[in-house]
PAMAR-314781 format. One record per atom (N, C-alpha, C): residue number from 1; residue in one letter; atom name; x, y, z. Coordinates in nm, 2 decimals, decimal comma, always signed. Layout:
REM PAMAR-314781
(tinu NUM 'A' 'CA' (X Y Z))
...
This chain:
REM PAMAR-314781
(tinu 1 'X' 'N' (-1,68 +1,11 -0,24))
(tinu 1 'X' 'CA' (-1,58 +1,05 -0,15))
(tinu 1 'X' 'C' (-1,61 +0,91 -0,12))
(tinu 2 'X' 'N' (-1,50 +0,83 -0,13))
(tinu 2 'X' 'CA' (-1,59 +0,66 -0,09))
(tinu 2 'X' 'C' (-1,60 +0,60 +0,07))
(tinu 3 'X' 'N' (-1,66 +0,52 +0,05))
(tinu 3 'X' 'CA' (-1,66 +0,50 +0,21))
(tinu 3 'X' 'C' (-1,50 +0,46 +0,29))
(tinu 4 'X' 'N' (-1,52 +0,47 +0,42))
(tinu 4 'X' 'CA' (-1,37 +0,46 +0,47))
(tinu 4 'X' 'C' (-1,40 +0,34 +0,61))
(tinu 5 'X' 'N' (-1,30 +0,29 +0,65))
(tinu 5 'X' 'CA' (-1,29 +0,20 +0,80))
(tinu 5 'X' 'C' (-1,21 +0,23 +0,87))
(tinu 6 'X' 'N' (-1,22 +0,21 +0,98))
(tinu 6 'X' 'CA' (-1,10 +0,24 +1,05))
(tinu 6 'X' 'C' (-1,08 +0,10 +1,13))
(tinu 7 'X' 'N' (-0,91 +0,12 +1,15))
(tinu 7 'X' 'CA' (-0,83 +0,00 +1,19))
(tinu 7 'X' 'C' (-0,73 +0,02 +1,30))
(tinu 8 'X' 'N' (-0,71 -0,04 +1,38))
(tinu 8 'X' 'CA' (-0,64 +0,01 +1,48))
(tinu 8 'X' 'C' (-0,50 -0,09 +1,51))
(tinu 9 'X' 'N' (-0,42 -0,05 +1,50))
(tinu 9 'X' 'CA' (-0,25 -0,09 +1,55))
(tinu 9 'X' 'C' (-0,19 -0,02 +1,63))
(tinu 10 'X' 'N' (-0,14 -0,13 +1,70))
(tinu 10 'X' 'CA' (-0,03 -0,10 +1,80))
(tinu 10 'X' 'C' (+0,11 -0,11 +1,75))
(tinu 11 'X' 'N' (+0,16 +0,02 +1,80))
(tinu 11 'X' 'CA' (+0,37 +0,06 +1,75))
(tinu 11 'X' 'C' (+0,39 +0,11 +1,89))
(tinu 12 'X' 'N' (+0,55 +0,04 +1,85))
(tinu 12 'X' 'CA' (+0,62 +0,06 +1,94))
(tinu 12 'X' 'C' (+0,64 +0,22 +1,95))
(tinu 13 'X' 'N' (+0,70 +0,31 +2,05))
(tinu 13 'X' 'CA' (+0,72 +0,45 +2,11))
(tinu 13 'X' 'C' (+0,79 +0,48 +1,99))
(tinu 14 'X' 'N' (+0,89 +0,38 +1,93))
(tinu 14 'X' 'CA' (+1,00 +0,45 +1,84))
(tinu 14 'X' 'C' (+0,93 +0,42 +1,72))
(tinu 15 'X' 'N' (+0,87 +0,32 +1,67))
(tinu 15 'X' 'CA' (+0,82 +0,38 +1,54))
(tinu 15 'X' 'C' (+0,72 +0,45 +1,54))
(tinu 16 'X' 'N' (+0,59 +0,50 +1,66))
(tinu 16 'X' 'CA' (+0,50 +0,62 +1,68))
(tinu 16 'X' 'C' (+0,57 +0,74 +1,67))
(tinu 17 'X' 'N' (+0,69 +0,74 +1,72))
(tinu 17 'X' 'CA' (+0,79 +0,90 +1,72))
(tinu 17 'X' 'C' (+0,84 +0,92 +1,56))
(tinu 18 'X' 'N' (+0,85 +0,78 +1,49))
(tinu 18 'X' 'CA' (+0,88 +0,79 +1,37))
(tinu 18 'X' 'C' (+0,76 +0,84 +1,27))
(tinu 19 'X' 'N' (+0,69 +0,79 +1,27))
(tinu 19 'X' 'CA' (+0,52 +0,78 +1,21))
(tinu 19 'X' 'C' (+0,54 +0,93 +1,24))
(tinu 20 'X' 'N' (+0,52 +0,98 +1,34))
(tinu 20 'X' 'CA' (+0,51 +1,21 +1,42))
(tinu 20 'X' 'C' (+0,60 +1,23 +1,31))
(tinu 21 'X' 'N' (+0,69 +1,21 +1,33))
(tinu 21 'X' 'CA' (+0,82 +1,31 +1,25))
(tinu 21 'X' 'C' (+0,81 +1,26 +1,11))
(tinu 22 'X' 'N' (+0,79 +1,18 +1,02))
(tinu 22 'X' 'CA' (+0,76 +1,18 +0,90))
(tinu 22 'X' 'C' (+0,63 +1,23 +0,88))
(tinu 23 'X' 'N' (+0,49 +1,25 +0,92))
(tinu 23 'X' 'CA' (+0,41 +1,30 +0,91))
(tinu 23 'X' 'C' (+0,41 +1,45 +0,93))
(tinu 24 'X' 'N' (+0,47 +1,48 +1,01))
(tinu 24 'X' 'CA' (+0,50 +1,63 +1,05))
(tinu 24 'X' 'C' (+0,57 +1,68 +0,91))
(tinu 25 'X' 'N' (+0,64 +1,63 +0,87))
(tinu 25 'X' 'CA' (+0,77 +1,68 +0,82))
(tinu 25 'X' 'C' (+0,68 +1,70 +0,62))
(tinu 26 'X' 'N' (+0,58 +1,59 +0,65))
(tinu 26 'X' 'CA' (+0,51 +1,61 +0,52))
(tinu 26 'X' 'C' (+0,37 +1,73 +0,53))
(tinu 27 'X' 'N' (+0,33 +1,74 +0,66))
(tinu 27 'X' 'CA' (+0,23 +1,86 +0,63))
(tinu 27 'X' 'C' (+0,12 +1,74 +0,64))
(tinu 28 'X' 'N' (+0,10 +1,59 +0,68))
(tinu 28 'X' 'CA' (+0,01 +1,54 +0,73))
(tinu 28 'X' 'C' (+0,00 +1,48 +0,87))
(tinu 29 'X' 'N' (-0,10 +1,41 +0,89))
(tinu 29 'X' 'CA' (-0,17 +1,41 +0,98))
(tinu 29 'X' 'C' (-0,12 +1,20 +1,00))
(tinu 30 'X' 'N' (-0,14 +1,17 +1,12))
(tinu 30 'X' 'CA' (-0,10 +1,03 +1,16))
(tinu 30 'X' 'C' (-0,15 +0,95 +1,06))
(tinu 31 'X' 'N' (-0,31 +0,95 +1,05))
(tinu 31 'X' 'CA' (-0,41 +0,88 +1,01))
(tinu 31 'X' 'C' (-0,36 +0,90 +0,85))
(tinu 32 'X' 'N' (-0,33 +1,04 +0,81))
(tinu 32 'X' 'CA' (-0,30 +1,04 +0,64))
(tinu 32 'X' 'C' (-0,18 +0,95 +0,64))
(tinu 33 'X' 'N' (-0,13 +0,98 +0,68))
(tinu 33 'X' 'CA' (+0,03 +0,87 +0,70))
(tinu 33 'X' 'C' (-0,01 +0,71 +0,66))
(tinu 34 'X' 'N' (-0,07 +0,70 +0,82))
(tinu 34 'X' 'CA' (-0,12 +0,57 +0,84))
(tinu 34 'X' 'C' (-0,15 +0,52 +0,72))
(tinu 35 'X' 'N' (-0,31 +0,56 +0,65))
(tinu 35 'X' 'CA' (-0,36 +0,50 +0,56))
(tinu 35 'X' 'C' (-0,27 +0,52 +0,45))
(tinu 36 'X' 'N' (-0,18 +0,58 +0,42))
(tinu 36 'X' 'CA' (-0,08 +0,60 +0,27))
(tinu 36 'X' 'C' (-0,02 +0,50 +0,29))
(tinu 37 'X' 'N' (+0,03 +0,47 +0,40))
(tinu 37 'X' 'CA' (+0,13 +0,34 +0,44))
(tinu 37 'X' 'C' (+0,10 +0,22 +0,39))
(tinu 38 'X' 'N' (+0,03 +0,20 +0,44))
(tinu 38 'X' 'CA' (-0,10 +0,09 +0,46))
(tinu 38 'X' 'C' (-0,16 +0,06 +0,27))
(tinu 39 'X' 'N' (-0,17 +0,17 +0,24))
(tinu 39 'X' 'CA' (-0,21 +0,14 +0,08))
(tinu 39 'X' 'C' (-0,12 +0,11 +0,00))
(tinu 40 'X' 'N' (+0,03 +0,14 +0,04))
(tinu 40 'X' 'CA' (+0,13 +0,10 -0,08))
(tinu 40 'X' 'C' (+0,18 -0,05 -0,02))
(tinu 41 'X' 'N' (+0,17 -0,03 +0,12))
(tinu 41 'X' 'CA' (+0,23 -0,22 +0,14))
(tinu 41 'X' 'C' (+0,12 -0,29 +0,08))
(tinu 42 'X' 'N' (+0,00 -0,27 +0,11))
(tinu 42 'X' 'CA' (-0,08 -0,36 +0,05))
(tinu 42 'X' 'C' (-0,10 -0,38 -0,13))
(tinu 43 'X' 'N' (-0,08 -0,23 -0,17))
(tinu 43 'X' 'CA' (-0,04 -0,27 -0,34))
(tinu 43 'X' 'C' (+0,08 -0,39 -0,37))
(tinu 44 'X' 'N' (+0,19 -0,32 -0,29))
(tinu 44 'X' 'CA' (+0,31 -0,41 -0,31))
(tinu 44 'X' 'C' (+0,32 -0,54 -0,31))
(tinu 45 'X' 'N' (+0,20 -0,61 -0,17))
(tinu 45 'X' 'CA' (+0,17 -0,77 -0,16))
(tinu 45 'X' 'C' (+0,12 -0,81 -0,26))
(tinu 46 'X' 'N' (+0,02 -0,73 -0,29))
(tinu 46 'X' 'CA' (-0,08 -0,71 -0,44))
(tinu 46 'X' 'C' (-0,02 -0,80 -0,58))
(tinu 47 'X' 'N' (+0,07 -0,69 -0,56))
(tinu 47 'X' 'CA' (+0,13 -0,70 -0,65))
(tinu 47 'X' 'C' (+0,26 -0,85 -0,68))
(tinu 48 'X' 'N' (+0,31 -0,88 -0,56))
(tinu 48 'X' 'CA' (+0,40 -1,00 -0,52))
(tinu 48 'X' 'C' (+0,30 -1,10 -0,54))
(tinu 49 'X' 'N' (+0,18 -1,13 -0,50))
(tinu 49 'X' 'CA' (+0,09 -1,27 -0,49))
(tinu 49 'X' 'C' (+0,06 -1,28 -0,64))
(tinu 50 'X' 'N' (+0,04 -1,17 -0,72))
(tinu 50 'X' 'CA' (+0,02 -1,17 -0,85))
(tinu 50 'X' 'C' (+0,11 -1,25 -0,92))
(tinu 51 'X' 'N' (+0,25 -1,19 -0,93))
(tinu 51 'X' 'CA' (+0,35 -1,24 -1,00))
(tinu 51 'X' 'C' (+0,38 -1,42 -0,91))
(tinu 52 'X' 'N' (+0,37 -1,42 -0,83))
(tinu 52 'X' 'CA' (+0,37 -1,57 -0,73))
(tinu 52 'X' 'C' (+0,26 -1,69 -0,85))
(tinu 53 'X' 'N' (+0,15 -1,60 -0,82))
(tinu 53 'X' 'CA' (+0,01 -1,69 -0,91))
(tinu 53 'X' 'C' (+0,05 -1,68 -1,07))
(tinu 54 'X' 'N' (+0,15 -1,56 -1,15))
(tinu 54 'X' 'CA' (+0,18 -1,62 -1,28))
(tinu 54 'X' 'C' (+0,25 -1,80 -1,30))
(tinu 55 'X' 'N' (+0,35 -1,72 -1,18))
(tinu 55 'X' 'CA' (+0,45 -1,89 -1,16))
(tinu 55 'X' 'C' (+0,35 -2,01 -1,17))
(tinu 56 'X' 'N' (+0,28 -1,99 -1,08))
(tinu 56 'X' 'CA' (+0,23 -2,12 -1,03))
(tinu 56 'X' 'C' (+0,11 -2,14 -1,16))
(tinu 57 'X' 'N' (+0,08 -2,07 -1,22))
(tinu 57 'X' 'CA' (+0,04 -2,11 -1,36))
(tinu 57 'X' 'C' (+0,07 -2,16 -1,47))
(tinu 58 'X' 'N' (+0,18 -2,08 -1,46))
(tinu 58 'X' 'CA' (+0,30 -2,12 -1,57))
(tinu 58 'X' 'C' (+0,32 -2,30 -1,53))
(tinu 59 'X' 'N' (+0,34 -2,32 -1,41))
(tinu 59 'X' 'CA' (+0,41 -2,44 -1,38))
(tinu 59 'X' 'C' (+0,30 -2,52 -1,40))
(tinu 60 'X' 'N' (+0,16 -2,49 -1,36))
(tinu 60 'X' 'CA' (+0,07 -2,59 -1,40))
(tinu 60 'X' 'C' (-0,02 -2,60 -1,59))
(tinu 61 'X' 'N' (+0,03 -2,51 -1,64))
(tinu 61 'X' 'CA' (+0,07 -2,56 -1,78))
(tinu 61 'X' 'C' (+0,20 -2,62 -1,85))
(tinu 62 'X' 'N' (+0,26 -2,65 -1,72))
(tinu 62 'X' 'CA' (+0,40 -2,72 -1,78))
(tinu 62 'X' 'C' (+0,48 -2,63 -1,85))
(tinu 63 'X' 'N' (+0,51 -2,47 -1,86))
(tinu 63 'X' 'CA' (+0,59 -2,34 -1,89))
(tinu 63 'X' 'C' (+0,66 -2,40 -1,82))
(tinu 64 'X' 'N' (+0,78 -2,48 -1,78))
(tinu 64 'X' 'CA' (+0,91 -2,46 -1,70))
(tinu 64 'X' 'C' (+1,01 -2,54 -1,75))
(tinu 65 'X' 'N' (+1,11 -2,47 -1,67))
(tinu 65 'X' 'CA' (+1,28 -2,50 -1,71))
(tinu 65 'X' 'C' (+1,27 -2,64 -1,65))
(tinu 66 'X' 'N' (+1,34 -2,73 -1,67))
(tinu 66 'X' 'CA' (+1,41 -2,84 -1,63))
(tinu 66 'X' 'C' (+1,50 -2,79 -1,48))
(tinu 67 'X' 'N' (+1,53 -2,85 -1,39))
(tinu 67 'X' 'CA' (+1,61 -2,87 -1,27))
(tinu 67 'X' 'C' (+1,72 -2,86 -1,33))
(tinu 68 'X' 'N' (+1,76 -2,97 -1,45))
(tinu 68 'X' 'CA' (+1,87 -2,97 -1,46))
(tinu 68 'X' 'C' (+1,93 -2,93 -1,60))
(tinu 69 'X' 'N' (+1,85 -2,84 -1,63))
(tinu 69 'X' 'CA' (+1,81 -2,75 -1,73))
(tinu 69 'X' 'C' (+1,95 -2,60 -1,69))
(tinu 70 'X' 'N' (+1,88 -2,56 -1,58))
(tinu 70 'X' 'CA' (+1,94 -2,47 -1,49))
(tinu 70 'X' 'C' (+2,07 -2,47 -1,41))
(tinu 71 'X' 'N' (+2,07 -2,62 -1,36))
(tinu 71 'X' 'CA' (+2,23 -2,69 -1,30))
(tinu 71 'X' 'C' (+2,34 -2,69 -1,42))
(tinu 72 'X' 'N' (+2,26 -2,67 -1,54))
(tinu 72 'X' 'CA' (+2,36 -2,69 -1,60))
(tinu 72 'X' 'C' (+2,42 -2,51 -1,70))
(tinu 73 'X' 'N' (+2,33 -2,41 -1,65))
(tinu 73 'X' 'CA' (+2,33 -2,31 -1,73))
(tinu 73 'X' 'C' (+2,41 -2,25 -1,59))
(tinu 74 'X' 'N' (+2,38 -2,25 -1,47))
(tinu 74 'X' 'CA' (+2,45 -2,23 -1,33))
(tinu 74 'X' 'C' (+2,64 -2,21 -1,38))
(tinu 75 'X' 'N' (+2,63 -2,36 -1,39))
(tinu 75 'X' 'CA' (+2,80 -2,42 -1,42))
(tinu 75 'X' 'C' (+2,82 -2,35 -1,52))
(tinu 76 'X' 'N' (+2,77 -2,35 -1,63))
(tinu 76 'X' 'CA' (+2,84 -2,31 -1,74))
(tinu 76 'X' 'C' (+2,88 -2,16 -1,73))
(tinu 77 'X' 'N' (+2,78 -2,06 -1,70))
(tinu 77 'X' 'CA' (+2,80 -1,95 -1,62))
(tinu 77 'X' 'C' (+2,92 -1,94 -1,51))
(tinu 78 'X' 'N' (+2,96 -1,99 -1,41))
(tinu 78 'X' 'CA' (+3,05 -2,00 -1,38))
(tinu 78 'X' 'C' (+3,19 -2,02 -1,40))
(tinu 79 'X' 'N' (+3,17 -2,16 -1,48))
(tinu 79 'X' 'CA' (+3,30 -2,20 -1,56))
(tinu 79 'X' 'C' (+3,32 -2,07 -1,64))
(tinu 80 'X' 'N' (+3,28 -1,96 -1,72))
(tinu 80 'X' 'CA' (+3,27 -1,91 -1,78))
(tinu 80 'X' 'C' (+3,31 -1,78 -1,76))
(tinu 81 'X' 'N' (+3,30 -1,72 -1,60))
(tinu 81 'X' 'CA' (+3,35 -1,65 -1,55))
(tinu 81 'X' 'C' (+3,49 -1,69 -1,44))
(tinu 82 'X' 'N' (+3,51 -1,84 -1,45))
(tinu 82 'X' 'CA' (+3,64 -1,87 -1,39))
(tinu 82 'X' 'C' (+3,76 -1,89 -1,47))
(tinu 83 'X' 'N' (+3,67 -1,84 -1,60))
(tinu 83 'X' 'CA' (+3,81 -1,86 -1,76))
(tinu 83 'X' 'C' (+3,89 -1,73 -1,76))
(tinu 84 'X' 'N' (+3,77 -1,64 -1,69))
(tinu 84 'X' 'CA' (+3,82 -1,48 -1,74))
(tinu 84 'X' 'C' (+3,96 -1,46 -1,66))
């Protein structure tokens, strides 16, 4: 088993009543909740700074569209659905 910490937050009455009643309702416990919570938002950020830091790589190898590269794929897309 690996090691563990504990972290302590404060919730409001209604999302503690919420946290009870979805934990209840799964057959866990606050703290199982808690920490499940807690592990998929933080994959999720994880995972968002990751794809952020592709961009900003991409961009500092010079990978990018033109400004008006785009302004003009925008319009033409538009005009394009204002023919239909």
């Amino acid at each position: 088993m690996s090691k563990t910490a504990v972290i302590t937050a404060r919730l409001d009455e209604e999302t503690m009543a919420l946290v009870d009643k979805v934990a209840k309702a799964q057959g866990r416990s606050r703290a199982w909740f808690a920490a499940h919570a807690i592990q998929r938002a933080a994959e999720k950020e994880a995972d968002f700074l990751a794809f952020v830091q592709e961009g900003i790589d991409a961009a500092d190898r010079g990978d990018v569209i033109p400004h008006e590269d785009i302004v003009a794929r925008v319009r033409a897309r538009r005009a394009a659905k204002s023919a239909h």
